[in-house]
C-alpha positions in Angstrom: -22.4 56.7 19.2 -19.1 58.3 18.6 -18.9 60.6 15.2 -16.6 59.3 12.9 -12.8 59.2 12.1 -10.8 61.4 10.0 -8.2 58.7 8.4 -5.2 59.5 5.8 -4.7 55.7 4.8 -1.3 55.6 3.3 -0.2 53.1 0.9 2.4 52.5 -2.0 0.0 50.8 -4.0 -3.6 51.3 -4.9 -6.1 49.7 -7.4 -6.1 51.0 -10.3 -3.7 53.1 -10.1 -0.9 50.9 -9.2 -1.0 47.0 -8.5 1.6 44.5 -8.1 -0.7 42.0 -5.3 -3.8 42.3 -2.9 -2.1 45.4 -1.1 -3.6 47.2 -4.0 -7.3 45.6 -3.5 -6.9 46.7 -0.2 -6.1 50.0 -0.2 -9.1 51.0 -2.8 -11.7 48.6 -0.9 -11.0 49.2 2.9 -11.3 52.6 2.5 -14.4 52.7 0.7 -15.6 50.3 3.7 -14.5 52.7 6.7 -16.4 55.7 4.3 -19.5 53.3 4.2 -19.8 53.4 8.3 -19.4 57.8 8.2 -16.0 57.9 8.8 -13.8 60.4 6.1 -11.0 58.0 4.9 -8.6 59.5 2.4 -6.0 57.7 0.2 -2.5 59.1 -0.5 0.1 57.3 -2.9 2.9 57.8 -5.0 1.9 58.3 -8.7 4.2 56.0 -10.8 5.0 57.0 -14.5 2.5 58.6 -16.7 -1.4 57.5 -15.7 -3.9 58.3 -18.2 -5.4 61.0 -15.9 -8.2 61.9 -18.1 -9.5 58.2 -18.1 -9.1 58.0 -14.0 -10.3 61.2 -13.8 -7.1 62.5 -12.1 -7.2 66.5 -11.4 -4.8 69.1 -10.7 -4.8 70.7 -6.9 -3.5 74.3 -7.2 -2.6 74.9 -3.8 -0.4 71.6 -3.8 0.8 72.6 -7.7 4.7 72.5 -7.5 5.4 72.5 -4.0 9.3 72.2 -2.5 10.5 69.8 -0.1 14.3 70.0 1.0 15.8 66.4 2.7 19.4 67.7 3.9 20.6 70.4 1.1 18.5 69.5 -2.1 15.4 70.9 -2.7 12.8 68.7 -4.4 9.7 69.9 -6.3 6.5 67.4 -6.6 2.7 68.4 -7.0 -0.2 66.6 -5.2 -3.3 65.4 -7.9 -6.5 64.3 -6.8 -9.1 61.5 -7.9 -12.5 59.4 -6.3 -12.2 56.1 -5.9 -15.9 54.5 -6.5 -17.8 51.8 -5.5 -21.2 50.5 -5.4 -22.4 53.0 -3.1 -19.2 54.4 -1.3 -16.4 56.6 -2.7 -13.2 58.0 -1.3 -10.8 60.4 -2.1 -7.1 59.1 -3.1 -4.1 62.3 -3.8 -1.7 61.2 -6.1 1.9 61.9 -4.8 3.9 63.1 -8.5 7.3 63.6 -8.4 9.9 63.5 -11.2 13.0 62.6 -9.1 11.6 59.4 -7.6 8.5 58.4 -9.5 8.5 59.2 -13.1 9.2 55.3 -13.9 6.3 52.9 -13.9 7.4 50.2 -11.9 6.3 50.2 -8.6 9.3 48.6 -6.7 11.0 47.2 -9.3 12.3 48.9 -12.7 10.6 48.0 -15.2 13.5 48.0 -17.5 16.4 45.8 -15.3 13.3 43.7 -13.5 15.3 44.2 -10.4 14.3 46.9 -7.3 15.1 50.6 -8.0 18.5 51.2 -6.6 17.2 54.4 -4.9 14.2 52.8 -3.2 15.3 53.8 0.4 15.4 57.4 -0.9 11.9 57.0 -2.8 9.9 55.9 -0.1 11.1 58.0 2.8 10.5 61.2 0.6 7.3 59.9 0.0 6.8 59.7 3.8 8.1 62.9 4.2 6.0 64.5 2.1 2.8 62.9 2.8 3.7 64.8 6.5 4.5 68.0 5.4 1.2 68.4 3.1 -1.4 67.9 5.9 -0.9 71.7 6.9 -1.4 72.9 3.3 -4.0 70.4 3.4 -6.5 72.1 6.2 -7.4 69.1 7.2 -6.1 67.1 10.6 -6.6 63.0 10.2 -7.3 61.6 13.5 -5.1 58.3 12.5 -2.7 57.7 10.0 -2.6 54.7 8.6 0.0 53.0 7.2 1.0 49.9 5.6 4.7 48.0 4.6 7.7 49.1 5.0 7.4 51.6 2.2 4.9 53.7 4.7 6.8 52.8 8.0 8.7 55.6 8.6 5.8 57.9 9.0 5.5 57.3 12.5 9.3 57.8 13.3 8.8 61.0 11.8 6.0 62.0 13.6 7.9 61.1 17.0 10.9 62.5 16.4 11.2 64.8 13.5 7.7 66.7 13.7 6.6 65.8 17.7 6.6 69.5 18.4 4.8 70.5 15.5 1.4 72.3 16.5 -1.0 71.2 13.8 0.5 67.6 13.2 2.6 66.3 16.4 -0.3 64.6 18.2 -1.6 62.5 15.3 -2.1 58.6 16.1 -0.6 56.1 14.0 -1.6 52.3 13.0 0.9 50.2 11.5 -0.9 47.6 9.3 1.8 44.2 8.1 0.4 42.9 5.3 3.8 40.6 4.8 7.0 41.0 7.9 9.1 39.1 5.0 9.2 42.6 3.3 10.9 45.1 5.3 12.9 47.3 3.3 16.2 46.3 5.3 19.2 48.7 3.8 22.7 49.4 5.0 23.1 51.5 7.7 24.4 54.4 5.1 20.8 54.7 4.4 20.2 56.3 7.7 22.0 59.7 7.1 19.9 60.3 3.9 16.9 60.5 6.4 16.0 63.3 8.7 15.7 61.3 11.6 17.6 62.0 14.6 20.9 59.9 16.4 18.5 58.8 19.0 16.2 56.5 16.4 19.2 54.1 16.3 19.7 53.9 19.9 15.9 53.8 20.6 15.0 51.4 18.0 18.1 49.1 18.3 18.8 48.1 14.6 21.2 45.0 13.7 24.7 46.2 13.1 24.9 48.1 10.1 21.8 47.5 8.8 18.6 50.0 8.9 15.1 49.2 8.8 12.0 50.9 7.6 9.5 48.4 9.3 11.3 47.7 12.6 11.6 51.7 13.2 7.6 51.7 12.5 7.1 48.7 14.6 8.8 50.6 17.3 7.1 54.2 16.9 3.8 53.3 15.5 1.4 53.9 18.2 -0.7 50.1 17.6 0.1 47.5 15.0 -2.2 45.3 13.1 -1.9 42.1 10.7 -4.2 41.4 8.2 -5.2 37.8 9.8 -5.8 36.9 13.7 -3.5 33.3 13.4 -0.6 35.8 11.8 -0.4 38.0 14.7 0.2 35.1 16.9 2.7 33.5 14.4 4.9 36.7 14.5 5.0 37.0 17.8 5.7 33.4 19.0 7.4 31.6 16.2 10.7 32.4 14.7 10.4 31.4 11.3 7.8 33.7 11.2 9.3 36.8 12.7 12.0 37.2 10.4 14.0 38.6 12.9 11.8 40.9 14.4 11.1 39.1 17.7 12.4 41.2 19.9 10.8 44.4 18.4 7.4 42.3 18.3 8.1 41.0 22.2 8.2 44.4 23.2 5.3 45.8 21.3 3.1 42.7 22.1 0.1 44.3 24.0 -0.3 46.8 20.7 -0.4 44.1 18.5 -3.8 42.6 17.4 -4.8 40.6 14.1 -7.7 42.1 11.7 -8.7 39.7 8.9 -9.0 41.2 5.4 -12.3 41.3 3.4 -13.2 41.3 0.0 -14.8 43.8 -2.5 -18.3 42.1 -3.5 -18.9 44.9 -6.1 -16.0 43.5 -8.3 -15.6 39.1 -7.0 -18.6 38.1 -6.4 -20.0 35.5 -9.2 -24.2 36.5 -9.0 -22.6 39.9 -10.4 -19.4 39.4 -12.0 -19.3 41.0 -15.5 -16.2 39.7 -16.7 -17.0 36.0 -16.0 -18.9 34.2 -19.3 -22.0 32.8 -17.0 -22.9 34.3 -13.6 -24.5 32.0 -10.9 -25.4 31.7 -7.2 -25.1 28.9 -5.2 -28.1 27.9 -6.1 -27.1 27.9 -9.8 -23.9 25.3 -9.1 -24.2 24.1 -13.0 -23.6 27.5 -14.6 -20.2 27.3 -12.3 -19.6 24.1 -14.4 -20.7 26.0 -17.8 -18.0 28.2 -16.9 -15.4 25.6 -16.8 -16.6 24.5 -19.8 -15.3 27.8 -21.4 -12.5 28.6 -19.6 -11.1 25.5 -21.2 -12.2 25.9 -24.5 -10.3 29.0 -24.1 -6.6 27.0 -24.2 -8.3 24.3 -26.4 -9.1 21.6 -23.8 -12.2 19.4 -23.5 -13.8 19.4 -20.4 -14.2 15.9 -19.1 -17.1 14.5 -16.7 -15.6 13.5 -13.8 -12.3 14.9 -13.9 -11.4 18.2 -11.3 -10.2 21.4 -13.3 -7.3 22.1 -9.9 -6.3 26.6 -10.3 -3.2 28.0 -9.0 -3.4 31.7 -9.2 -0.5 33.3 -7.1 3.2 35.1 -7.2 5.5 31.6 -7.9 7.7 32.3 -4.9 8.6 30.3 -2.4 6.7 31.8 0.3 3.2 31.3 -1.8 4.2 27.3 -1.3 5.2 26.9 -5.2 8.4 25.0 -4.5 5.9 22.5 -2.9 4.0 22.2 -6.3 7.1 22.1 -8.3 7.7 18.5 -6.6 4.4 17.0 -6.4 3.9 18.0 -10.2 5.2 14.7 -11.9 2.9 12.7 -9.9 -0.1 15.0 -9.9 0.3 15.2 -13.5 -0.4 11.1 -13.3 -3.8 11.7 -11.9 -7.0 12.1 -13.2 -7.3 15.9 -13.5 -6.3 19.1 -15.1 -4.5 21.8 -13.9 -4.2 25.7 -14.6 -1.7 27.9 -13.1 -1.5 32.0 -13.0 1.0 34.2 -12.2 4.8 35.3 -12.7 7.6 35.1 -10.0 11.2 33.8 -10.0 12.7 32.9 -13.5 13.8 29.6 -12.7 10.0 28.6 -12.2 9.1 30.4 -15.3 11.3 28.0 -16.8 10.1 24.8 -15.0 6.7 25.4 -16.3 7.7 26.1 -19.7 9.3 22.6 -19.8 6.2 20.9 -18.3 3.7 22.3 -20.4 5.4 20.7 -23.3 5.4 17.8 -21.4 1.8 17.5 -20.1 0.1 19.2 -23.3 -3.6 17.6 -22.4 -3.2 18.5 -18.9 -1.5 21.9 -17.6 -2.1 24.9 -19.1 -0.1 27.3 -18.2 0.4 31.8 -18.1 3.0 33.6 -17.1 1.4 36.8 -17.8 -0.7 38.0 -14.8 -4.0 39.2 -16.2 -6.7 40.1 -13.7 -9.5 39.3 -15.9 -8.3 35.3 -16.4 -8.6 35.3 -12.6 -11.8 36.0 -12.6 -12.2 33.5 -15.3 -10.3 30.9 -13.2 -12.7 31.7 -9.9 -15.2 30.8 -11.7 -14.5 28.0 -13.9 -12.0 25.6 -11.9 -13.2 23.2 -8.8 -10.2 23.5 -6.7 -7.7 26.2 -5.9 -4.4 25.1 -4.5 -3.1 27.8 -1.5 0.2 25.9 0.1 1.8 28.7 1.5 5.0 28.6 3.7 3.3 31.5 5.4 0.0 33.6 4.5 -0.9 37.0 6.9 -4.1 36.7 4.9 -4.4 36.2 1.2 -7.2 37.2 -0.8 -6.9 34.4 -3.7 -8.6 31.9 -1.4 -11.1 34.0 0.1 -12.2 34.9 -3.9 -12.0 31.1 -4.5 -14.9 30.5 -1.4 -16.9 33.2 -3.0 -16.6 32.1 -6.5 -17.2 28.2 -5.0 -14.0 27.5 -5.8 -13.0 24.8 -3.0 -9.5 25.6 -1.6 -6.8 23.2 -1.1 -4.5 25.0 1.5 -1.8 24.5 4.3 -3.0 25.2 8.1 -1.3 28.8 8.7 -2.2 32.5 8.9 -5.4 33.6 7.4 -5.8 30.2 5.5 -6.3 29.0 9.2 -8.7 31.8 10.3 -11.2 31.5 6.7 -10.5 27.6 5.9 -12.5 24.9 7.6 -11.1 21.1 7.0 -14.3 19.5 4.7 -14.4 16.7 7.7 -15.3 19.2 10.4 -18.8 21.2 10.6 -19.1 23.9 8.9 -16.2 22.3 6.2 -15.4 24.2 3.2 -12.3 22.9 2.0 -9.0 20.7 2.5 -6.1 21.5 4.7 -2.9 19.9 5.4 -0.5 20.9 8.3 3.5 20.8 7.6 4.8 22.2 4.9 5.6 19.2 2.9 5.0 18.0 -0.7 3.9 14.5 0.5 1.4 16.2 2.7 0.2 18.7 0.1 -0.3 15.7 -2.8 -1.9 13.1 -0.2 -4.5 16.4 0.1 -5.0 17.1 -3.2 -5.6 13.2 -3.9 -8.2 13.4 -1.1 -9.8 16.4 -3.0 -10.0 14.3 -6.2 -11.1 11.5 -5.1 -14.3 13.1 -3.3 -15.0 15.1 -6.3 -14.7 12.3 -8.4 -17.2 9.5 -5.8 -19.5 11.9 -4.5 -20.5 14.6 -6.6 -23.4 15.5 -4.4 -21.9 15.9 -0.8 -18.8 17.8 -3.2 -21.6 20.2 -4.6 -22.8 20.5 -0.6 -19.3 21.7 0.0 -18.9 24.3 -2.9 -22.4 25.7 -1.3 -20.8 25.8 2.1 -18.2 28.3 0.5 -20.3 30.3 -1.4 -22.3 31.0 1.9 -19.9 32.8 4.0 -19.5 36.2 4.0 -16.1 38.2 3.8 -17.4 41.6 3.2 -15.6 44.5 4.8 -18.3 45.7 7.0 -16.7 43.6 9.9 -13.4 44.3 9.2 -14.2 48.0 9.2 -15.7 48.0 12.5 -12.5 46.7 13.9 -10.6 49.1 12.7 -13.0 51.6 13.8 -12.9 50.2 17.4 -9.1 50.3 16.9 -9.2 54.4 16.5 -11.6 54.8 18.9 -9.3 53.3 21.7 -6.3 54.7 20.1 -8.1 58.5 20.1 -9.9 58.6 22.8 -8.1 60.7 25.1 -8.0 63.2 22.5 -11.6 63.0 21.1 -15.0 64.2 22.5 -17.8 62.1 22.0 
């Protein structure tokens, strides 16, 4: 058996450090996984804003204390930090990028202040690839792969081809670019080009659309394999246009290096038997403690649970792409039938709105929080029968694959992950409802369907939350995969 991997996993957002979605569970769970199986992952990541360092046991590294970086004629000064990230019986080591120029805020992507992106966030993120380059010889220590994620991590493998290809202690490193979402690209005028390092031939080589530049299509270009998060995704990119979002060529051209690894879940923090933050915890043997938590999820907002009658979840961004315009139509008449509904999240203002006005509306029915609070989702998994996943698109999407674990039966359109985790209940092995086009008469004809079981045949319904609970998303399988993905990618340069 081949030793293990050295891996710098590279991502602009980490649990619980930073979070806006699932990018965040993935970048403290995956490598914790990879660790588990005797590779050495490590985590880098901007630090945003002030952290409480004593509290995430953040420590100084004196040899990357103050260190200078010039891009073009300014000098910048930033300091690497270390912490552990720990798990049930895995850890791994995460450096904390800190730099007042481009991270002393702490919003992610967005300023906190405006609520719009940072004006600067082509500058932030290529120093930030930059830098994570230039520390690995101050480091002592050579990563096999890096791996990177989104756009904000996309140029590291332009660099590495262009800038640093020569370079004796870093040039031959093998990248992996993981999409987690191709709508998010960090597209920027072409003006953004001359604040990089990168050399005139990138824009011949990589053939950007006039004026425009492109983190992800140079990194979909120089990235030595790519990787979605789901199996269904990676053929969606490549072979349908409203997928690609203008990347087919780019994904035509790199379509042999291109392969789908479905995400997993971390069963040390969603996982019901052991959840701390949930009131009752059950198995699927233990199907009426689920209900008990229902019970007191809604006595939390001041509803009655009723016999009979579905508590429906909707924990998600309220974007377009998570399917909420779909939602947004069918609400009048879902609102008509025999259920409740809860919905989670923040988005676009003019939903924020919409939901405002239909709370007041349907006070015994919708109960509604625009606040995103990660221990109500718990509270949700647990306590609601249904969770509603409509998406335009999904690459993966961890709500629903909490939802299964939690016995939470999801009501989802046919695409991406949902496709590669979600079963239709009329097929063996069913564990939940699907409809095909994305359509808010095919979304409410499934939902309808969902109630109705639920409501005539509580026995083959509990048979169904059961199936869910049963499957297993762990990381352990996932982390292979990835492992068999740097063992091809290295081999010419490994001894085994």
């Amino acid at each position: 058996m081949a030793k293990g991997y050295n891996v710098l996993f590279v991502s602009s957002e980490v649990f619980p450090y930073s979070k806006t979605g699932g990018l965040a569970d993935i970048s403290n769970s995956l490598p914790q996984a990879m660790n588990s199986l005797g590779n050495e992952v490590r985590i880098i990541t901007p630090k945003y804003g002030s952290l409480d360092e004593r509290r995430l046991q953040i420590h100084e590294i004196k040899r990357l204390k103050d260190l200078i970086m010039p891009v073009h004629d300014k000098k910048y000064k930033f300091s690497i930090k270390s912490s552990f990230i720990h798990g049930k019986n895995t850890k791994a080591q995460i450096y904390l990028l800190e730099n007042q120029d481009f991270f002393k805020n702490k919003g992610i992507y967005l300023n906190s202040r405006t609520k719009r992106d940072f004006d600067n966030n082509d500058e932030r993120y290529f120093f930030f690839c930059k830098a994570v380059l230039e520390i690995l010889e101050i480091l002592q220590w050579k990563p096999d792969v890096i791996h990177c994620n989104d756009w904000q991590t996309a140029l590291i493998p332009a660099l590495l081809k262009t800038v640093y290809k020569d370079d004796p202690h870093i040039g031959n490193i093998k990248t992996v670019l993981t999409i987690h979402n191709l709508g998010y690209q960090g597209d920027f005028p072409l003006s953004t080009f001359a604040k990089t390092t990168l050399p005139e031939k990138v824009l011949t080589d990589v053939g950007f659309a006039k004026g425009r530049f492109n983190y992800l299509r140079a990194g979909l270009h120089y990235a030595d394999k790519v990787t979605t998060v789901s199996e269904k995704y990676a053929e969606e990119i490549r072979t349908n246009k409203e997928y690609s979002f203008g990347m087919e060529d780019v994904l035509t051209t790199r379509k042999k290096d291109i392969s789908g690894i479905l995400n997993g879940i971390d069963y040390s923090l969603w996982n019901p038997s052991v959840d701390k933050i949930i009131t009752y915890r059950y198995t699927s043997q233990e199907i009426p403690l689920k209900y008990e938590n229902k019970r007191e999820l809604l006595k939390r907002f001041g509803f009655q649970m009723k016999e009979g009658v579905p508590l429906i979840g909707f924990i998600s961004r309220l974007v377009e792409s998570k399917g909420f315009e779909l939602i947004q139509k069918v609400l009048p008449e879902l609102m008509q039938e025999d259920c409740q509904l809860i919905i989670l999240g923040t988005g676009e203002e003019e939903y924020h709105k919409f939901l405002m006005h239909e709370k007041k509306k349907y006070p015994a029915k919708l109960i509604v929080n625009l606040v995103f609070d990660e221990d109500l989702a718990h509270h949700i998994q647990a306590g609601a029968d249904m969770i509603l996943a409509p998406s335009k698109y999904e690459p993966c999407g961890l709500t629903h694959l909490y939802s299964l674990v939690y016995g939470t039966v999801p009501i989802a359109r046919d695409t991406g992950g949902l496709s590669d985790t979600i079963t239709d209940y009329k097929k063996a092995g069913g564990n939940g409802f699907l409809f095909n086009k994305f359509d808010s008469k095919e979304l409410l004809k499934t939902i309808q369907t969902a109630i109705s079981l639920y409501k005539k045949n509580r026995p083959k319904w509990n048979m169904l939350v059961r199936t869910c609970m049963g499957l297993d998303f762990s990381w352990k399988v996932s982390a292979t995969k990835y492992m068999n993905l740097y063992k091809n990618l290295t081999a010419k340069n490994k001894t085994f």
